[in-house]
KEKOL-532816 format. One record per atom (N, C-alpha, C): atom name; residue in one letter; x, y, z negated. Coordinates in Angstrom, 2 decimals. Layout:
<lumtis>
<at=CA | aa=a | east=X | north=Y | up=Z> $
...
</lumtis>
This chain:
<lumtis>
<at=N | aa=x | east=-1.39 | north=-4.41 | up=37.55> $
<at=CA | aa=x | east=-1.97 | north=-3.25 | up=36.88> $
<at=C | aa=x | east=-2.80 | north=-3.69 | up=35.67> $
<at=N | aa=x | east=-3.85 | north=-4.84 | up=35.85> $
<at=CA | aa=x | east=-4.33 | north=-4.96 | up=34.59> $
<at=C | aa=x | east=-3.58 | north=-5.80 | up=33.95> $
<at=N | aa=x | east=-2.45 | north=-6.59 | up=34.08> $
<at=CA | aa=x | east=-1.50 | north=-6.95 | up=32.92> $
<at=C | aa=x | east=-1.12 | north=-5.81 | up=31.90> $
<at=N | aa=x | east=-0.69 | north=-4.73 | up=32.75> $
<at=CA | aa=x | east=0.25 | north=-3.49 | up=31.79> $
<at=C | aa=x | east=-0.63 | north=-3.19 | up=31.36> $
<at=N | aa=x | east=-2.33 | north=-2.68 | up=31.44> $
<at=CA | aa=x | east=-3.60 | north=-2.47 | up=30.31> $
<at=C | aa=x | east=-3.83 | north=-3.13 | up=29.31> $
<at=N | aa=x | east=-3.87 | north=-4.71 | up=30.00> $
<at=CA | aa=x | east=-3.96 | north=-5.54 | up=28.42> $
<at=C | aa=x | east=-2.51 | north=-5.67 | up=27.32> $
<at=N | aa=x | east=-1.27 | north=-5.29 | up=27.91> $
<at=CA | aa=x | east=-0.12 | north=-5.21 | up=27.12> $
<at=C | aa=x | east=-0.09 | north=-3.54 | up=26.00> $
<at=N | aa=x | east=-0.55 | north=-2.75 | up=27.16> $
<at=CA | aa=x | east=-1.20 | north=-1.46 | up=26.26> $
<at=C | aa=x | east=-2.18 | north=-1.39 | up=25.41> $
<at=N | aa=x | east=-3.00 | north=-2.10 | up=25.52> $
<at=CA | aa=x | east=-4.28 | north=-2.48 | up=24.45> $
<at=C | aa=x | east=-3.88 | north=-3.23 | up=23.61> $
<at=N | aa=x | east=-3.18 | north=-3.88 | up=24.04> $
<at=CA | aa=x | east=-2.41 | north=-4.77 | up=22.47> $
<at=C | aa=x | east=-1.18 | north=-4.11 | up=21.50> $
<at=N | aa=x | east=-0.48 | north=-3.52 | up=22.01> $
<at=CA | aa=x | east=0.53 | north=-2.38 | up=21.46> $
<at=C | aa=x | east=-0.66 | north=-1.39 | up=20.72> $
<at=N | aa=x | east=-1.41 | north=-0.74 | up=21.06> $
<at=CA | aa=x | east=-2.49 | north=0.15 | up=20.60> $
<at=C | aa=x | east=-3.24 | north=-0.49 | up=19.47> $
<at=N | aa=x | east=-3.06 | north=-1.37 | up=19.19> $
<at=CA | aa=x | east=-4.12 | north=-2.38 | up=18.43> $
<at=C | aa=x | east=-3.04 | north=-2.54 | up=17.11> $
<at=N | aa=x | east=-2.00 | north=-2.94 | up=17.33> $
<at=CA | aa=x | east=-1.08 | north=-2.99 | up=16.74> $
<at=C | aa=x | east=-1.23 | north=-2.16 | up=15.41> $
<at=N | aa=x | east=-0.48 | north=-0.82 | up=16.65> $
<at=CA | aa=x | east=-0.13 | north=0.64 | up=16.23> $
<at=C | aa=x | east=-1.84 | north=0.99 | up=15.29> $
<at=N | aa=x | east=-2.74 | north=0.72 | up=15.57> $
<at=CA | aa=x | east=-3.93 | north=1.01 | up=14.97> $
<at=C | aa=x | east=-3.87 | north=0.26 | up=13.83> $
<at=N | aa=x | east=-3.53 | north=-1.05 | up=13.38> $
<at=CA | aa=x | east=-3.78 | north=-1.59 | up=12.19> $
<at=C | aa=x | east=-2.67 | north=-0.91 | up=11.68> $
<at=N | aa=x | east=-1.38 | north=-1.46 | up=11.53> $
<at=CA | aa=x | east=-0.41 | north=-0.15 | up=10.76> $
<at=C | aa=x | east=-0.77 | north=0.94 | up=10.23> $
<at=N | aa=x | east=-1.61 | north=1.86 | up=11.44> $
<at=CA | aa=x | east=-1.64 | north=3.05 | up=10.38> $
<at=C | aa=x | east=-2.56 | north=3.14 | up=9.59> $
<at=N | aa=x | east=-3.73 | north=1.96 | up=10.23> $
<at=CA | aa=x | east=-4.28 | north=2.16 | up=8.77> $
<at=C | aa=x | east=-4.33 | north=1.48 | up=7.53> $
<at=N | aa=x | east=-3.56 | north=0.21 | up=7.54> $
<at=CA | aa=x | east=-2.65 | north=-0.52 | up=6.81> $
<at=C | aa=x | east=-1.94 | north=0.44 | up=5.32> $
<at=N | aa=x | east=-1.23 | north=1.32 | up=6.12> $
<at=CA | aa=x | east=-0.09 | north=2.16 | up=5.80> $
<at=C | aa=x | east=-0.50 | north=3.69 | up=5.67> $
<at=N | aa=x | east=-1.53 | north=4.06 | up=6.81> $
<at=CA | aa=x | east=-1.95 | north=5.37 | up=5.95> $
<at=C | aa=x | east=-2.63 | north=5.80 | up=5.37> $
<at=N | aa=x | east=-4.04 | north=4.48 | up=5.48> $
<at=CA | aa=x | east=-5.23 | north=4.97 | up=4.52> $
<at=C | aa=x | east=-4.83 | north=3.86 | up=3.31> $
<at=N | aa=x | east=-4.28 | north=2.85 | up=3.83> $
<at=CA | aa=x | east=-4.27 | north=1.72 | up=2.85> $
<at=C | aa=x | east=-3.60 | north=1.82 | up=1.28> $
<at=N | aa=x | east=-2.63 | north=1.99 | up=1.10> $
<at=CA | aa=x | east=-1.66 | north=2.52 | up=0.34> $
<at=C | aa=x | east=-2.05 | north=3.48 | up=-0.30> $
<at=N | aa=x | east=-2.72 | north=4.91 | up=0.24> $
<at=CA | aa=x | east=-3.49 | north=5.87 | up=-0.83> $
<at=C | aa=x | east=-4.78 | north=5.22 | up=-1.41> $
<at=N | aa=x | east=-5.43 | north=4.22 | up=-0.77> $
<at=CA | aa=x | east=-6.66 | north=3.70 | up=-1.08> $
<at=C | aa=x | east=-6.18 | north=2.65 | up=-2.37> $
<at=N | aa=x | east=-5.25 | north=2.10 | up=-1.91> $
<at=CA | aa=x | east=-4.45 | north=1.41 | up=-3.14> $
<at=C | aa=x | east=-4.35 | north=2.11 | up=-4.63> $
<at=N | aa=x | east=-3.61 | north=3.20 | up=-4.26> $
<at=CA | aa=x | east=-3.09 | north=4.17 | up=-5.40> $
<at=C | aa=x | east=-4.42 | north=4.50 | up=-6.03> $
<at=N | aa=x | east=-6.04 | north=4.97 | up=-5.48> $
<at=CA | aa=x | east=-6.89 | north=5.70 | up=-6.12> $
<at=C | aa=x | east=-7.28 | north=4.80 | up=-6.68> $
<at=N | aa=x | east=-7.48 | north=3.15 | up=-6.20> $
<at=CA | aa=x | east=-8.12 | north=1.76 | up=-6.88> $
<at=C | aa=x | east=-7.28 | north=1.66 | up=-8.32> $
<at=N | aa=x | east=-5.82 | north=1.91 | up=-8.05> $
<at=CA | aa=x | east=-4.74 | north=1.78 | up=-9.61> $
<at=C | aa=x | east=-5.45 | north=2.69 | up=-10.71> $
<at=N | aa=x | east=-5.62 | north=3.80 | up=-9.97> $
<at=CA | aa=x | east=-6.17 | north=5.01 | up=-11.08> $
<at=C | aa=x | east=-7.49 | north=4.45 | up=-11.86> $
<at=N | aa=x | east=-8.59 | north=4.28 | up=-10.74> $
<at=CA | aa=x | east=-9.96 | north=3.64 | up=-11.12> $
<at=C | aa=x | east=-9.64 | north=2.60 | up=-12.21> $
<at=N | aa=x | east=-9.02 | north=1.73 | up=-11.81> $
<at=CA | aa=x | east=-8.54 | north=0.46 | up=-13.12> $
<at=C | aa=x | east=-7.74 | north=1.02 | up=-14.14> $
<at=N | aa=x | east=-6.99 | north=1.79 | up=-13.81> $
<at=CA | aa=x | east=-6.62 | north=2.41 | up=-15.47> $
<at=C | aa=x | east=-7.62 | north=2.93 | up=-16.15> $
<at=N | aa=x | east=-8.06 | north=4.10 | up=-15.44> $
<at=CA | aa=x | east=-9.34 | north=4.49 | up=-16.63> $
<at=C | aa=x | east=-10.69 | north=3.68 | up=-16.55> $
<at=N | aa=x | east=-11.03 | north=2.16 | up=-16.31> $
<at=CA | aa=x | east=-11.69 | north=1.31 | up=-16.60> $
<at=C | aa=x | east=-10.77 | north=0.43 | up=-17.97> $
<at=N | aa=x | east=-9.74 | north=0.32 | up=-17.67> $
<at=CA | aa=x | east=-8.90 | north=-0.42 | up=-18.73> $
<at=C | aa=x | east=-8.56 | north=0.76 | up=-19.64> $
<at=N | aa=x | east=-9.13 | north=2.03 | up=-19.90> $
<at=CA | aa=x | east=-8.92 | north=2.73 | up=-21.02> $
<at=C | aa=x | east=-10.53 | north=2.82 | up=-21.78> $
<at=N | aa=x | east=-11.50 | north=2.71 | up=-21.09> $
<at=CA | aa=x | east=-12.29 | north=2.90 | up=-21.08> $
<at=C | aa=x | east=-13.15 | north=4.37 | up=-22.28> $
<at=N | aa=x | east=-14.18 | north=4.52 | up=-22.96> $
<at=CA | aa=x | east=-14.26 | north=5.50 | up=-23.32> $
<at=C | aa=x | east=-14.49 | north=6.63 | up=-22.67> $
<at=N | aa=x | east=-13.42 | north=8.09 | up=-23.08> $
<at=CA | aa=x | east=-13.76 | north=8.66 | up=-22.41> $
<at=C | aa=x | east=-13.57 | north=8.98 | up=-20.98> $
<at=N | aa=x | east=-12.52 | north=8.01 | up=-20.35> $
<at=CA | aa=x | east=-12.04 | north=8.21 | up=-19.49> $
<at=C | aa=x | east=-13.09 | north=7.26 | up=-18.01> $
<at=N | aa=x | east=-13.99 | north=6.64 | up=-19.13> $
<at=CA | aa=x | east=-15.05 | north=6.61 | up=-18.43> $
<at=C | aa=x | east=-16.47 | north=7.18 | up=-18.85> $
<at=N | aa=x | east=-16.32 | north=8.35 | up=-19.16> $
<at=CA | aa=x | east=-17.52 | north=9.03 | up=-19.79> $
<at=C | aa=x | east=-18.19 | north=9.48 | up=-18.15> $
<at=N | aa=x | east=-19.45 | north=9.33 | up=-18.67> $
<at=CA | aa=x | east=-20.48 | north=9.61 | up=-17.67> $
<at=C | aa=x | east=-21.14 | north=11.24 | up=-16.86> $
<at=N | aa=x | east=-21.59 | north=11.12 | up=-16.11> $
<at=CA | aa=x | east=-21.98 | north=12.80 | up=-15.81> $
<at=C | aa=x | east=-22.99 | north=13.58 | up=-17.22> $
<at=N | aa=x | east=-24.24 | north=12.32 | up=-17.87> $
<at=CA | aa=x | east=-24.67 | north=13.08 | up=-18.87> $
<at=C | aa=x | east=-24.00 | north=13.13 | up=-20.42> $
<at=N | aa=x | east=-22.79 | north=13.26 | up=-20.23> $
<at=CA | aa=x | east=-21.57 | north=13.07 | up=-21.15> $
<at=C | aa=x | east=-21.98 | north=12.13 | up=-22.41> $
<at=N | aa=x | east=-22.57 | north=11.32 | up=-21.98> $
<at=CA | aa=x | east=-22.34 | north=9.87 | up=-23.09> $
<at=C | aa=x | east=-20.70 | north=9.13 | up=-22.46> $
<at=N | aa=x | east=-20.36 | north=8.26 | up=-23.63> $
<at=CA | aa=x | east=-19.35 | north=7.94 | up=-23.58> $
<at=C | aa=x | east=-19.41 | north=6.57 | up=-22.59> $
<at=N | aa=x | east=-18.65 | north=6.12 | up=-22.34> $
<at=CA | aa=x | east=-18.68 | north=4.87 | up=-21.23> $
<at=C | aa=x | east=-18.26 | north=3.57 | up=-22.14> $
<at=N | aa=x | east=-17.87 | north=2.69 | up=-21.05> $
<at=CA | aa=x | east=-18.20 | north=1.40 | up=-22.16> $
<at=C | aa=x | east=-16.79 | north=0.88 | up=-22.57> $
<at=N | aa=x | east=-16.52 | north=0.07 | up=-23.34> $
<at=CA | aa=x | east=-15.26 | north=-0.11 | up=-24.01> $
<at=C | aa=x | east=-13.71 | north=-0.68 | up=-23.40> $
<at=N | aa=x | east=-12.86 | north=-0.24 | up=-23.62> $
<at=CA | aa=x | east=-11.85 | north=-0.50 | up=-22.81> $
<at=C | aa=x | east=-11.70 | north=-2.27 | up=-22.47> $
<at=N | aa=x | east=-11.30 | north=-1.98 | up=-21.55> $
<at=CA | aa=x | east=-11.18 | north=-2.96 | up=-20.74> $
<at=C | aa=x | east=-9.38 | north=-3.53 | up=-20.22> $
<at=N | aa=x | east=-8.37 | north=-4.28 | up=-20.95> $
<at=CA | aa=x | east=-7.50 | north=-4.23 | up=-20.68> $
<at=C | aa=x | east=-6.87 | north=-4.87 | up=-19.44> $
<at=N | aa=x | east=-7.80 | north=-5.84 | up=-19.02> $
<at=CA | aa=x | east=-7.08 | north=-6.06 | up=-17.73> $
<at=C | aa=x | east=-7.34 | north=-5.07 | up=-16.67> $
<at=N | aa=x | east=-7.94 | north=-4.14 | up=-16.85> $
<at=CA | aa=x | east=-8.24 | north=-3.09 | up=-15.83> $
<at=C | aa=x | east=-6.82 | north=-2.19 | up=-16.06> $
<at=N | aa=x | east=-6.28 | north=-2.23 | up=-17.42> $
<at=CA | aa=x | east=-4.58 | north=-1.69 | up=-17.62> $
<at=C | aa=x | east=-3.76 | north=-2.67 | up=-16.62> $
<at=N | aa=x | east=-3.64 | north=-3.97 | up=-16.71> $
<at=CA | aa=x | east=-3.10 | north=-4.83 | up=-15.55> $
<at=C | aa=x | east=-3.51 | north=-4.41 | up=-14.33> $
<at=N | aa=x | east=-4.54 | north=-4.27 | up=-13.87> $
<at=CA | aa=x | east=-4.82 | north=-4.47 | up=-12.55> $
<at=C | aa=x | east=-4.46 | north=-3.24 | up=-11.87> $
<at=N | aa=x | east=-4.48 | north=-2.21 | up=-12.70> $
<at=CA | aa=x | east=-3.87 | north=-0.56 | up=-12.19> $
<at=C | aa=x | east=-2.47 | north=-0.73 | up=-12.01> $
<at=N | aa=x | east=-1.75 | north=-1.70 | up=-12.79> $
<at=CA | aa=x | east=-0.48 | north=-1.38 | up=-13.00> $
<at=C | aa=x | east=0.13 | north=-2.22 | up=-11.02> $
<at=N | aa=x | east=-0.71 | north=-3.19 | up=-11.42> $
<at=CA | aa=x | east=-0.09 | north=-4.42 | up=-10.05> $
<at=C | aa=x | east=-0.51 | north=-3.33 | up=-8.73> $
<at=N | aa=x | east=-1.35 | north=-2.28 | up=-8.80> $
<at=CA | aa=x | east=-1.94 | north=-1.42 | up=-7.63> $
<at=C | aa=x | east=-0.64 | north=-0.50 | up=-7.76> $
<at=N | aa=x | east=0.13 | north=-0.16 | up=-8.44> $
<at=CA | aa=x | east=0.63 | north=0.83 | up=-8.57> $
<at=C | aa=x | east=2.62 | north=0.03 | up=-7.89> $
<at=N | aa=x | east=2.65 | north=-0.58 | up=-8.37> $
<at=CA | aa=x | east=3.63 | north=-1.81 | up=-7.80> $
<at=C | aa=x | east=3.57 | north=-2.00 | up=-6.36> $
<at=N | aa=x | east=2.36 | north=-2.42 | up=-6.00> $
<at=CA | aa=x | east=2.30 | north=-2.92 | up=-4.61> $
<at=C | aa=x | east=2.66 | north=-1.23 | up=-3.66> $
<at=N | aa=x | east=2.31 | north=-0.40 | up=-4.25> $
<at=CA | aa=x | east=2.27 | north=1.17 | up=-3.79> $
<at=C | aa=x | east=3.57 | north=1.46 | up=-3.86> $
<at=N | aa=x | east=4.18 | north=1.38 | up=-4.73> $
<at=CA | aa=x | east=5.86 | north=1.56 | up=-5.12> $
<at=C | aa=x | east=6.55 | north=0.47 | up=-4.28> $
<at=N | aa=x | east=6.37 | north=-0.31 | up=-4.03> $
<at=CA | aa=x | east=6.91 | north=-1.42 | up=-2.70> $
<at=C | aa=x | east=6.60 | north=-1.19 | up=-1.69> $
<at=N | aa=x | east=5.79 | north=-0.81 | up=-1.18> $
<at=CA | aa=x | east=5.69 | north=-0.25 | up=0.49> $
<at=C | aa=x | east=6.22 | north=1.08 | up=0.57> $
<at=N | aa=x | east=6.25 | north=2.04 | up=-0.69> $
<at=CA | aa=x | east=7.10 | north=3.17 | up=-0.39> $
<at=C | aa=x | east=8.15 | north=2.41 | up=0.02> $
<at=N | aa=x | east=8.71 | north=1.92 | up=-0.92> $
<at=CA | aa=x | east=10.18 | north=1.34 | up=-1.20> $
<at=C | aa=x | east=10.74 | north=0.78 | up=0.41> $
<at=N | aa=x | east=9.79 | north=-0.12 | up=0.95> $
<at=CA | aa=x | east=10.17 | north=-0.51 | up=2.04> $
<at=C | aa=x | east=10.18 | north=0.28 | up=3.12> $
<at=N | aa=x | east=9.22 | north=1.37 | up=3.24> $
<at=CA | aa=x | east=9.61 | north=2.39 | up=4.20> $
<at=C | aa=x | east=10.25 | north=3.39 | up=4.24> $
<at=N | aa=x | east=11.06 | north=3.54 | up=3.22> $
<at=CA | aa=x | east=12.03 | north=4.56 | up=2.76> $
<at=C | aa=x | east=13.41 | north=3.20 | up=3.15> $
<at=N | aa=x | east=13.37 | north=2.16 | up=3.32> $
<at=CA | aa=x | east=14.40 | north=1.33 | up=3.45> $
<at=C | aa=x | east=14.43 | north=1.16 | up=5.01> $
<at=N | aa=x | east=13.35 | north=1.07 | up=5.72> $
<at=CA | aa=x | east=13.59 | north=1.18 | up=7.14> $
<at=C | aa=x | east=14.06 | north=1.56 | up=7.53> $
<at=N | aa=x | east=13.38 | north=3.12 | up=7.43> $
<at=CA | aa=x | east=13.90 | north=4.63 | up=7.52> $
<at=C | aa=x | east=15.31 | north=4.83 | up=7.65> $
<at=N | aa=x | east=16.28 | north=4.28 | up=6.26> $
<at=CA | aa=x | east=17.36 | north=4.32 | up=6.30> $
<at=C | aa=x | east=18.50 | north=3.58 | up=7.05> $
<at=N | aa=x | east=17.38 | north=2.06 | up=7.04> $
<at=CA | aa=x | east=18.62 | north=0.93 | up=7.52> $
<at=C | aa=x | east=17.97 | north=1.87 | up=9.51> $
<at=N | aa=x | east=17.44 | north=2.39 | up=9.80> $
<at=CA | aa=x | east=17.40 | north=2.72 | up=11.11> $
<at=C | aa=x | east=18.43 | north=3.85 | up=11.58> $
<at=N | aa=x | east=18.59 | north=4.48 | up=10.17> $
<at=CA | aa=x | east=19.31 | north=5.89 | up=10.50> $
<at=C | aa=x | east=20.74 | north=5.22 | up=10.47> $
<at=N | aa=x | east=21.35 | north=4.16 | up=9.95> $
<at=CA | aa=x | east=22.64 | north=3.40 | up=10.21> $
<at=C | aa=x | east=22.58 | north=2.52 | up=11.14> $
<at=N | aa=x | east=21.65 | north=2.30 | up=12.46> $
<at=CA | aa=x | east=21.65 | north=1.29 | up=13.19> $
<at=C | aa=x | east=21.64 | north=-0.02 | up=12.88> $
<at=N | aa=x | east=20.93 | north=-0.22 | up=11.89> $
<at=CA | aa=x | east=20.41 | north=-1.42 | up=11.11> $
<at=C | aa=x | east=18.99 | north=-1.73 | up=11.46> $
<at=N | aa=x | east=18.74 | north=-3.16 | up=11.29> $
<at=CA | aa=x | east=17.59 | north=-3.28 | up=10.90> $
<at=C | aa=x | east=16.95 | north=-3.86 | up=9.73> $
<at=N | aa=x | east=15.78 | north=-4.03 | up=9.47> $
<at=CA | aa=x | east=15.26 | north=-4.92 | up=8.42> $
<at=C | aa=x | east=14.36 | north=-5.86 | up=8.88> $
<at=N | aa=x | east=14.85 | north=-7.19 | up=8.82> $
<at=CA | aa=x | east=14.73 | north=-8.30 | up=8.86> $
<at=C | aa=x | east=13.70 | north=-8.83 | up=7.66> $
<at=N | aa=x | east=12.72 | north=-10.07 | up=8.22> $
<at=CA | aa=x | east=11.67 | north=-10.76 | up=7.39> $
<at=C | aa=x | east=12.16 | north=-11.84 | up=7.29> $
<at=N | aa=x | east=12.81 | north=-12.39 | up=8.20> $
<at=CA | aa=x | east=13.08 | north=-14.08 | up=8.26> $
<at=C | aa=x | east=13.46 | north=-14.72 | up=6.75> $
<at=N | aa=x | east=13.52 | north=-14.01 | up=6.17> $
<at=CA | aa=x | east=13.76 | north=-14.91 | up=4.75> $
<at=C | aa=x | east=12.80 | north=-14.50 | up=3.90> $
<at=N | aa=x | east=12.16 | north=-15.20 | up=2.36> $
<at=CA | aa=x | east=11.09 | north=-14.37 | up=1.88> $
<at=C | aa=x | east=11.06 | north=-13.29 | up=1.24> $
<at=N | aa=x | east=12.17 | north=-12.37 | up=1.01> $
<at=CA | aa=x | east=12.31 | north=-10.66 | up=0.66> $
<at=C | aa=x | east=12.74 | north=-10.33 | up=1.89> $
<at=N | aa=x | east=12.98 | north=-9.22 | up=2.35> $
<at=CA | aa=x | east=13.51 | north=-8.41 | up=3.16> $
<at=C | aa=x | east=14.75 | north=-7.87 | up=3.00> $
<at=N | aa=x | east=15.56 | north=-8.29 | up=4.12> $
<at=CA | aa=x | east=17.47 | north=-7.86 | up=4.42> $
<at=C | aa=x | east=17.54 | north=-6.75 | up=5.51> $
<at=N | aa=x | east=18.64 | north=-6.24 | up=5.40> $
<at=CA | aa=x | east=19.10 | north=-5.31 | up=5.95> $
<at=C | aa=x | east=20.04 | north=-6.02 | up=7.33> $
<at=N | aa=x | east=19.54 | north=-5.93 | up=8.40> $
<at=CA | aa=x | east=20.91 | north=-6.70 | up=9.25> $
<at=C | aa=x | east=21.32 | north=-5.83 | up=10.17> $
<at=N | aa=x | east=22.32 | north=-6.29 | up=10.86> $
<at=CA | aa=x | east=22.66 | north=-5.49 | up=12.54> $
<at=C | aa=x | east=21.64 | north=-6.12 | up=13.55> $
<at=N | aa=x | east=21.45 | north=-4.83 | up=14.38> $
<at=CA | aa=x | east=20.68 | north=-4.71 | up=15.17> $
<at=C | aa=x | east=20.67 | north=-5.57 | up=16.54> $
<at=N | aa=x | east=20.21 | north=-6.36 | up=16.92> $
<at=CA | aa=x | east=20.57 | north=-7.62 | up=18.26> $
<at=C | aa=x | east=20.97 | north=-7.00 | up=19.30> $
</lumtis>
């Protein structure tokens, strides 16, 4: 009995980092891309509450939005690829360093 608890607490633990990996993570991603774009535009797009203007653009904050916005477009990408290779009785495989589509064991 307490084997199958600690095998359930570990499945649960799992399932807990994933989603928040994947469901806060990824939007938290996307709002950090935004923040660095309008730091890498700087001006008004960082103008302040007493509407002075903010401080001067900043271009790697244009990089660093863009690589947030990438990493966001790749985990879509890969879970829209699961999704699919599951709906053909496929899977997706790590064993190599991108991700394949294989048959299922």
């Amino acid at each position: 009995m307490s084997h199958n608890l600690s095998l359930a607490l570990q499945a649960a633990w799992k399932v807990l980092l994933v989603g928040l990996v994947l469901g806060a993570g990824l939007p938290a991603l996307f709002a950090l891309g935004v923040r660095a774009l309008a730091w890498g535009a700087g001006g008004e797009a960082e103008a302040h509450a007493d509407g002075t203007a903010g401080p001067k653009a900043q271009p790697i904050g244009t990089v660093l939005g863009w690589v947030c916005f990438a990493v966001v477009l790749l985990g879509v990408a890969l879970g829209i690829t699961f999704i699919v290779a599951s709906g053909f009785g496929k899977a997706l495989s790590f064993e190599h360093v991108y991700p394949t589509i294989v048959n299922k064991k």
